[in-house]
C-alpha positions in Angstrom: 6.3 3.5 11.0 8.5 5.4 8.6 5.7 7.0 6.3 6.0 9.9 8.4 9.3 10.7 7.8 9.5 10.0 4.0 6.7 12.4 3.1 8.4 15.3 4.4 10.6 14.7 1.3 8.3 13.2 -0.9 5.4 14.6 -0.4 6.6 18.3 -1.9 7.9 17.0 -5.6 4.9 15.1 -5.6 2.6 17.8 -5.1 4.3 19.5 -8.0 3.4 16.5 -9.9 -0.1 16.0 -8.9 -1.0 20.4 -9.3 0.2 19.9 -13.3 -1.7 16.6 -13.3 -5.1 18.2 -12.0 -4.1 21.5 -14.5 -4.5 19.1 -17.8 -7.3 17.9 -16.6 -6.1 14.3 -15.6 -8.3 13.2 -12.4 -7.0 11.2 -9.6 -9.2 8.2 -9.8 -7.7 8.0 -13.8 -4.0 7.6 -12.2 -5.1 4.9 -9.6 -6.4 3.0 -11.9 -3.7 3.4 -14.5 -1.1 2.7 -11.3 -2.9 -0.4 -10.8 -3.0 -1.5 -14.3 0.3 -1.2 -14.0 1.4 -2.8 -11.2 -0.9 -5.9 -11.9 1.9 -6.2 -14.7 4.2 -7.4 -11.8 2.6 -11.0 -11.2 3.0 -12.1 -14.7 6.4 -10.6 -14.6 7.3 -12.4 -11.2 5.8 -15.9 -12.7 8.2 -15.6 -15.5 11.3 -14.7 -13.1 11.6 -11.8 -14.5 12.3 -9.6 -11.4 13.4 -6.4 -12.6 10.6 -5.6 -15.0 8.1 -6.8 -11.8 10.0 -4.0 -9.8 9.9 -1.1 -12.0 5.9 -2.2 -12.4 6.1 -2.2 -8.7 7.6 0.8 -8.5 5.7 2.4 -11.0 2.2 1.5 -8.9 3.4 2.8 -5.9 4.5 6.2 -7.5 0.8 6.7 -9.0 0.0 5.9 -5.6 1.3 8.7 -4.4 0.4 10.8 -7.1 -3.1 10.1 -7.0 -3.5 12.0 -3.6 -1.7 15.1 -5.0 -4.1 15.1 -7.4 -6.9 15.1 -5.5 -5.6 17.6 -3.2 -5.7 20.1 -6.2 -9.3 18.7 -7.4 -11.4 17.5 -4.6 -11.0 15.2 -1.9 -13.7 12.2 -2.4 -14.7 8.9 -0.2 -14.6 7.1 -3.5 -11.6 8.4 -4.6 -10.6 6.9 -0.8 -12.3 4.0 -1.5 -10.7 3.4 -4.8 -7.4 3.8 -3.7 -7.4 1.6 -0.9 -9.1 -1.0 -2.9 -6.2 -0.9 -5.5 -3.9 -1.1 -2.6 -4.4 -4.2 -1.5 -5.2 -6.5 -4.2 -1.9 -5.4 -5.3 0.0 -5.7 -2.0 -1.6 -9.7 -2.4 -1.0 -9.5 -6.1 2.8 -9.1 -5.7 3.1 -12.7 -2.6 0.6 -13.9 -5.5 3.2 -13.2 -8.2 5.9 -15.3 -6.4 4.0 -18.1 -5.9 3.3 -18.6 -9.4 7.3 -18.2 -9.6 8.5 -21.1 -7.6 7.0 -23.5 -5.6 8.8 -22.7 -2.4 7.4 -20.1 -2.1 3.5 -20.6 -2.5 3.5 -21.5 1.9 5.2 -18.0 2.6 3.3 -15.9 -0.2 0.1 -17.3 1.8 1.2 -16.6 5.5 2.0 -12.8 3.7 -1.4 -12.5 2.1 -3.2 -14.1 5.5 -0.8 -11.4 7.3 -2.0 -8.6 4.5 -5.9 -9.7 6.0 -4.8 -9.0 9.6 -3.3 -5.3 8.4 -6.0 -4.8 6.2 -8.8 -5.7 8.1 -7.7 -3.8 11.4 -6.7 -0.7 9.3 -10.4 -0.6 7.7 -12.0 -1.7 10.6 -10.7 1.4 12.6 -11.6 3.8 10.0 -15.3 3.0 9.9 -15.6 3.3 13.6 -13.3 6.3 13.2 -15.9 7.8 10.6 -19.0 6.8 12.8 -17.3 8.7 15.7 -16.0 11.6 13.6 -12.8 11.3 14.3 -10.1 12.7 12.4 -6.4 12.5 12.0 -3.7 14.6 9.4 -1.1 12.9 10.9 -0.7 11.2 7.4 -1.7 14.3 5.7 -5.2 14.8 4.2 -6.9 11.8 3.3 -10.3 10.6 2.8 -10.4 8.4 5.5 -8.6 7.6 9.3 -5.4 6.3 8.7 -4.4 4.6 11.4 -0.3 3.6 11.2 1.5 1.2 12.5 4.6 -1.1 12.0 4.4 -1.7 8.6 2.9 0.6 6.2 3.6 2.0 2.6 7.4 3.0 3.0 8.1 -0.7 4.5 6.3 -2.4 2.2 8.1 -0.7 -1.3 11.5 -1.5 1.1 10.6 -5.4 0.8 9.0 -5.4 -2.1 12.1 -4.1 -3.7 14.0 -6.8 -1.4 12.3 -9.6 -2.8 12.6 -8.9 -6.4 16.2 -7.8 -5.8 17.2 -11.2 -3.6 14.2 -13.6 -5.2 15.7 -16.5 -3.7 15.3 -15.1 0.4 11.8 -14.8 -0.5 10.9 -17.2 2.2 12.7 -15.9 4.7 12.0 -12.4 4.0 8.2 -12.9 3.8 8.4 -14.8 6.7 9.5 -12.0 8.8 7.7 -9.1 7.1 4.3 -11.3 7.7 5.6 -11.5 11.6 5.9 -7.9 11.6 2.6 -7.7 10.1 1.1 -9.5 12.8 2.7 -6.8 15.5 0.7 -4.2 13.6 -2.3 -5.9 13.7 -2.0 -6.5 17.4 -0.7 -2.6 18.2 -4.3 -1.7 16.2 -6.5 -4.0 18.1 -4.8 -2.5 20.9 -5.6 0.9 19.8 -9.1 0.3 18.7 -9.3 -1.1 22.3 -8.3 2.3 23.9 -9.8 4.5 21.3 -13.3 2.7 21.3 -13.5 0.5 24.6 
């Protein structure tokens, strides 16, 4: 929902980034898989408790994350490239409700209802873009990208806000991932709803 607005101001130091990136010859597949070396650090990190290394390896994934498109944009643009990226994405979105499960015992039920909720986002988000694809439809709306990207209630600038929650309050995971799974679930019915309208 607030993607959007958050790349207007990230999305111009982070093509600065991603143009001297491309220059040394650093490709962008090489810094989503090093992002997401990296941010797999985080479920070791949030078994042991230790919550503030697990952000800064959160952080530090969803940075290459961003980076990685830059980089393309100044390369080439490629479906695996896409592919990759989206791949990365969520494992590690299930990686971090993974990570707290393996932290307390509380929280395994709510870490499941927020991967099972992840399945409904995911699967509705990839779902529309291979229809998308097979109809030739395209969008910019999230700038260039390989394939559609359809938004909705929670996407990347969301999920890095309760991310960051839950390693900064570990003990409301519950709650928290309660509610961010619930607003999941909105997303995944508002895509439905759109897929119904866009390919009924």
């Amino acid at each position: 929902m607030l993607d959007p607005y958050v790349r207007q101001v990230i999305d111009p130091p982070l093509d600065r980034i991603g143009r001297r990136l491309a220059a040394a010859g650093i490709s962008a597949n090489a810094v989503t898989v090093a992002g997401f070396a990296v941010g797999l650090l985080a479920i070791p990190c949030l078994a042991a408790e230790w919550y503030g290394l697990a952000l800064a390896a959160i952080l530090a994934n969803r940075l290459a994350d961003g980076l990685d498109g830059a980089v393309a944009r100044h390369t080439t643009l490629t479906d695996f490239g896409g592919y990759l990226d989206i791949v990365c994405d969520f494992i590690m979105y299930s990686g971090v409700a993974f990570g707290f499960a393996l932290a307390r015992p509380g929280n395994a039920v709510p870490a499941a209802f927020l991967i099972l909720s992840f399945v409904g986002t995911g699967t509705t988000f990839l779902a529309f873009a291979i229809l998308a694809a097979k109809l030739r439809l395209s969008s910019d709306a999230r700038g260039r990208k390989s394939l559609y990207y359809l938004g909705g209630l929670t996407e990347g600038t969301e999920t890095i806000a309760v991310f960051t929650a839950f390693c900064l309050f570990p003990s409301a995971f519950p709650s928290l991932a309660y509610v961010f799974g619930g607003l999941c679930w909105l997303t995944t019915a508002g895509r439905v709803m759109a897929a119904r309208h866009t390919f009924g």
